[in-house]
N, C-alpha and C positions, 0 to 999 in steps of 0.2 A: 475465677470466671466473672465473678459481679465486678470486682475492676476495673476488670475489660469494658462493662456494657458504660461504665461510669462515664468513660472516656469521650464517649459520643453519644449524643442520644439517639432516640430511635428514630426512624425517620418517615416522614410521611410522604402520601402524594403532593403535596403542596411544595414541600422541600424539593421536589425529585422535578418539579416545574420550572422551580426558583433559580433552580443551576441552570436549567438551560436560556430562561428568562436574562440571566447576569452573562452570560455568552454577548450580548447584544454589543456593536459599538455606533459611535458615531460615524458617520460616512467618511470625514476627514480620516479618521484611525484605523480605518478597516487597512489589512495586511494580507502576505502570503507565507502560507508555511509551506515544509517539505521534508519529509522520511523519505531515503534513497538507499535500498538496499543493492549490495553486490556480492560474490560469489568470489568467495577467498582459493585460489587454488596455485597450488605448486609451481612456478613456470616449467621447471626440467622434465616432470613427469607426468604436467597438464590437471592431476589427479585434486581432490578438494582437500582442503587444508584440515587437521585434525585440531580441538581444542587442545587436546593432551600432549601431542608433538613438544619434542624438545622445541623446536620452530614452530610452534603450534601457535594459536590463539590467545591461550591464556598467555602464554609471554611477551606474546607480543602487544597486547594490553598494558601487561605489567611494566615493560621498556617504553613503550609510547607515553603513557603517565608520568614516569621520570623524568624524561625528556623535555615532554611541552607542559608539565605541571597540570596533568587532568585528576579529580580523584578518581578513586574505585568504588562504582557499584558493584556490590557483593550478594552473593544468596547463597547460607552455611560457610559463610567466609571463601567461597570461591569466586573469584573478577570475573563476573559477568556486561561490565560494562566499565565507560570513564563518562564523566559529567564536568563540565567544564562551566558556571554559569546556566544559564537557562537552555543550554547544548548538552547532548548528549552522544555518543556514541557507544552502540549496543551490540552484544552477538544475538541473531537470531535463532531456533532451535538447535541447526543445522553448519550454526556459525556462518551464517549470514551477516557480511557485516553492514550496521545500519547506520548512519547521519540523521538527527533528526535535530536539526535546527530551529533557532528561536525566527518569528515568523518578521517579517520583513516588508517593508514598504514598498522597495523595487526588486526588480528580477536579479537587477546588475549587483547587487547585494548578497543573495544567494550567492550567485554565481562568484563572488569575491569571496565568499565564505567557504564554499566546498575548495577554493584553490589554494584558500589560507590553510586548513587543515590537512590538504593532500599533498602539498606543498612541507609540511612537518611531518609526516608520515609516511612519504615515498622514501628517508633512505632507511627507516625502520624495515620497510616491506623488500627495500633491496637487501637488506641484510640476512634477511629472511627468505629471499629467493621466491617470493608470496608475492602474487597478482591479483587486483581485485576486479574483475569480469564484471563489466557492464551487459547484460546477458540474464535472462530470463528464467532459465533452468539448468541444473547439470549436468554438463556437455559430454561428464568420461564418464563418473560416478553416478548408480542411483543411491537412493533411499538404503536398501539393504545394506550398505556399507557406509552412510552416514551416521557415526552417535552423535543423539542428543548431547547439547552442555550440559553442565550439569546443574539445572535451574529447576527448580522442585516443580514449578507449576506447568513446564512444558514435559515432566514425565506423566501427570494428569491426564493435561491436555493429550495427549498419546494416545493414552488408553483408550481416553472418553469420546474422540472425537470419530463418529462414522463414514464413513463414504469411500468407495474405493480406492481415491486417489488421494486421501488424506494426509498419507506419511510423505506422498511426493511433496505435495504443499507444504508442509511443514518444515522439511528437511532440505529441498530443491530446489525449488525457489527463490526470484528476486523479485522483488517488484517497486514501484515508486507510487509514493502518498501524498498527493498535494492537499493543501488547507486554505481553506477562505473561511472569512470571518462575514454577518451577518448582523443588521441593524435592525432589527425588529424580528420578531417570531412571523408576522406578513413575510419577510424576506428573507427569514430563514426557509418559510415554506416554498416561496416559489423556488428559490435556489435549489433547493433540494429535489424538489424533481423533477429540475432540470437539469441538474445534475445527474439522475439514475437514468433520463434519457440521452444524455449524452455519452453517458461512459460505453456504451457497445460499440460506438462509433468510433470514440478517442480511443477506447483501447484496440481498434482493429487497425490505426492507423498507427501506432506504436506496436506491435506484434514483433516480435522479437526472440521466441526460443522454439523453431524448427525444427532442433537437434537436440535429444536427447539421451547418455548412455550411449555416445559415438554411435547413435545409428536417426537418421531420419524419422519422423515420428508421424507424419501424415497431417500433422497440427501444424499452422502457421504460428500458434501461441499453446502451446502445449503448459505456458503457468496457469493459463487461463482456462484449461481445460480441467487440470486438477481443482481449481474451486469448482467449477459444476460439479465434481465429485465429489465432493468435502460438507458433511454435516449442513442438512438442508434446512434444520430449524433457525438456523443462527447465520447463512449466510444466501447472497444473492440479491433481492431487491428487498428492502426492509417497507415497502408499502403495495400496493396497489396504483398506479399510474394514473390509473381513470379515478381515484377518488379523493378527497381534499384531503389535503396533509395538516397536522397540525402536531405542536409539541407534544400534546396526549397520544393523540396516533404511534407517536415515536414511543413515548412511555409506557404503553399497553403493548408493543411488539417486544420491548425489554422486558417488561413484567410477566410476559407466559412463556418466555424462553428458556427450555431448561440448562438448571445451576449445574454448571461441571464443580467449582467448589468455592469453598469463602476462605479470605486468608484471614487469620487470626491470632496474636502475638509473632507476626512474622512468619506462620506456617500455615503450608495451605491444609484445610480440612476439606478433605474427600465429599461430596454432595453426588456426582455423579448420578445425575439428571433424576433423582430422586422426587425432587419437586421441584416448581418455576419461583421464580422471584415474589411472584403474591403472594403465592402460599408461606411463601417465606416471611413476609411482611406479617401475612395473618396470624400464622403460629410460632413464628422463632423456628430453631434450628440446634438441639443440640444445648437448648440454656439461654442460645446466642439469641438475638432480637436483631432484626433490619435495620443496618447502618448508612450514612449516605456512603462512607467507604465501600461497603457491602454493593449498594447499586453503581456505584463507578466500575470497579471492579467486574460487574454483571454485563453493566455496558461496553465496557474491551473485551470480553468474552463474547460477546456478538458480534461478527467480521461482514456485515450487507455492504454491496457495492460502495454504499455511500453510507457514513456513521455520522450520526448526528454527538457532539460533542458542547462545547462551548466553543465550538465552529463547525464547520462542516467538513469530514476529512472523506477524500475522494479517493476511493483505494486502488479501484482495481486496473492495472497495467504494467507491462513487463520494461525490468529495468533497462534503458538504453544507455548511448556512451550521451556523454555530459551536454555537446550540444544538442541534442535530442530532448533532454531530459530538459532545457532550458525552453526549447519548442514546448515543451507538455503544458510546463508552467503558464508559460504564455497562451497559453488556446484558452486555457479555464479563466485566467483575468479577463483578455479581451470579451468572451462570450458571458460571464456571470459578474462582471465587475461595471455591467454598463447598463442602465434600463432599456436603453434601444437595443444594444446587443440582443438582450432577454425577450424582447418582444419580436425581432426577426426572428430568431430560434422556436418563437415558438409559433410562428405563423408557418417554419419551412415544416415543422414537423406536428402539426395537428391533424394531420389526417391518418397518425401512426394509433395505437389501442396499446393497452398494457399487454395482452396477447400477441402483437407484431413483438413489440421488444425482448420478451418472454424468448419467441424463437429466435428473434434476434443472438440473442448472448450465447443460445444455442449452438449459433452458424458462424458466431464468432471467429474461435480457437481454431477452427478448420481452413475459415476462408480467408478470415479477415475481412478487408475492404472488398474483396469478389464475394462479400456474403450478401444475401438480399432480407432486403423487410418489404413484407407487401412484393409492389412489381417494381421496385427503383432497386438498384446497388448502393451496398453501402456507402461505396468509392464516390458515386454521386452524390452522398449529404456530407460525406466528409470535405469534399470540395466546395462545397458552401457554404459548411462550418469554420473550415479556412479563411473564407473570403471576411467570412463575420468577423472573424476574431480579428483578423489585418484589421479590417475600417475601424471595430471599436478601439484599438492600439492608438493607433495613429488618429483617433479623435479625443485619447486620454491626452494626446500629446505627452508621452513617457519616454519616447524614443523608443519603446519595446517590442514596434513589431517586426525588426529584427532580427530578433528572436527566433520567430516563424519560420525562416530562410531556410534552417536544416533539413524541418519537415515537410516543408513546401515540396523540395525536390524530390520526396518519394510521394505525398501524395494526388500532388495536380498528373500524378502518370500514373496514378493507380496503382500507386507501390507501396513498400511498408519496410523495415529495416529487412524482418522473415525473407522479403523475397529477393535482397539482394545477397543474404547467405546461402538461398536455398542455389542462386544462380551460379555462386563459386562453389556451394557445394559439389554441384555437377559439372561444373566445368574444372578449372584451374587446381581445385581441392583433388577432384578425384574422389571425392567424399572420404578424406581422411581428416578424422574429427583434430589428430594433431594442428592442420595447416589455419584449419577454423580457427583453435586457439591461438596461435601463434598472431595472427592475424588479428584477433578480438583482444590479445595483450599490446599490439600495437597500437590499436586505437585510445587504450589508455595514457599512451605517453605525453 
């Protein structure tokens, strides 16, 4: 065990600054990243795809590796993932599969990248008879019939994590992660909670999983309903709206959140909310002493709308099909990548409180854009969030707001992806969750 502590030294608040500090870039080099998860499941039988399956995940891991030369991420020598260069591609608890790409200059980048790699891995997934659903929740399957991978720190996470809707989250879910980067801690702050006020809105106008467990759910975004369910210490808004943000604000909501566990020679040790990260700092752990590994680790274990890293990663939204997902990108550049952008934004929405938003996130998952804050609809600010985001594009002169064109069309009509399934649901569907999928595997082609 002293070894171990040799390795790294202990680590202070000062260090725990420093990293967010070194986040910082130059206005010319600031980028966009993107994590894009999707829902592996059967085409013949519609049903989610198993890790363990002869056709499972893990093999198909194992064959796509071979193939395009990615290596393996492993945990107790099981493929848990492939890494290719500063790319990764992950399963999530539930076998979720994840893209999380190195962060990029333009959109049209991304988007040459997600078709490079899907592109090498569509005749793996034909072989496989395996679809990857653009799609927010588990359309046939819940939870009870989804196993974990077998990744030691998502059977932890299991156990440890409270709130109703927990196992749905973990196991059901897709969702999409955008990243922008930040040139001072001043513009890490404003960004950031502009960011927590924007995500109720952007994610009601992406809304996307209706159907759940082939049946109707009453949720326009039922992913989003299971975080309001899911362990309230560690997820939702990581601040207070009305009060100044600052890198310590971020580091004091990490520091009192409690430790599910610390990994250590490669295995996780149980902590299981025993004590928070200060106390952790103050007293050790076990022998152990606070690592900056220790607080990184701490800090992915906290899921707030909005995480502060060494950028700002924007979490909360339900996965859509690709040109949707290229709209998402594009709303947070044009609105957070322009100082005018940022000062419209925030003149359209200064008369909202951290309590409007609060009920806001609330009224989310149900309504979406027919959800209201105060007396206006949401459908209302998302249309001039829209407008924002066009002008600031087309004054970056990137050619990007193009982009926009997908979501445009659902939301200058007050629409959202949810409402055009909910509309074949009832119509043409019949509400036969098979016709859904059939339909949601066409869109991938």
């Amino acid at each position: 065990m002293l070894d171990i502590q040799l390795e790294e030294k202990e680590v202070t608040r000062a260090d725990i600054r420093a990293y967010y500090e070194s986040g910082a870039k130059s206005a010319k080099d600031v980028k966009i990243g993107l994590e894009y998860e999707r829902l592996p499941i059967f085409r013949v039988t519609g049903r989610n795809v198993d890790y363990y399956h002869e056709l499972g995940m893990c093999n198909l891991l194992r064959k796509f590796a071979r193939n395009d030369r990615w290596d393996f991420i492993t945990d107790d020598f099981n493929i848990i993932g492939l890494q290719k260069g500063h790319q990764t591609i992950t399963l999530e608890p539930g076998c979720q599969f994840e893209y999380s790409l190195s962060p990029k200059e333009k959109i049209s980048q991304i988007k040459d990248e997600i078709e490079k790699i899907d592109s090498a891995l569509n005749p793996i997934l034909e072989d496989f008879g395996i679809s990857l659903l653009n799609y927010g929740v588990s359309p046939i399957v819940t939870y009870k019939s989804i196993k974990l991978i077998p990744k030691h720190r998502y059977k932890i996470m299991a156990k440890y994590l409270w709130g109703i809707l927990s196992d749905v989250m973990m196991r059901e879910t897709a969702g999409i992660q955008c990243c922008l980067d930040y040139t001072s801690e001043e513009d890490a702050s404003r960004k950031f909670v502009l960011a927590n006020k924007l995500v109720p809105f952007i994610g009601a106008m992406f809304a996307n999983s209706p159907i759940r467990g082939g049946v109707e759910t009453g949720y326009k975004s039922f992913r989003s309903l299971s975080w309001l369910n899911t362990d309230n210490d560690r997820c939702g808004f990581a601040l207070n709206l009305d009060e100044k943000f600052t890198f310590d604000t971020y580091i004091d909501k990490v520091l009192k959140t409690p430790m599910i566990f610390l990994n250590k020679e490669d295995l996780p040790i149980d902590v299981n909310g025993r004590m928070n990260f200060e106390q952790y700092m103050a007293k050790g752990w076990e022998g152990f002493l606070a690592t900056m590994s220790d607080y990184r680790l701490q800090a992915n274990l906290c899921f707030p709308d909005v995480r502060l890293n060494r950028f700002l990663e924007i979490r909360n939204h339900d996965c859509v099909r690709k040109d949707l997902l290229l709209s998402l990108i594009a709303m947070y550049k044009g609105l957070l990548y322009s100082t005018t952008a940022m000062d419209e934004v925030e003149e359209l929405l200064k008369e909202f409180k951290h309590l409007d938003y609060s009920e806001l996130r609330y009224e989310v998952p149900r309504y979406a854009l027919q959800a209201r804050i105060k007396h206006r609809k949401a459908s209302d600010i998302a249309k001039e969030l829209l407008k924002i985001a066009e002008k600031s594009l087309k004054e970056q002169k990137s050619n990007e707001a193009k982009y926009l064109g997908a979501i445009k069309s659902y939301t200058m009509k007050g629409l959202t992806p949810a409402d055009e399934i909910l509309k074949n649901w009832h119509g043409s569907w019949n509400k036969d969750v098979k016709k859904m999928i059939k339909w949601l595997v066409k869109q991938n082609a």
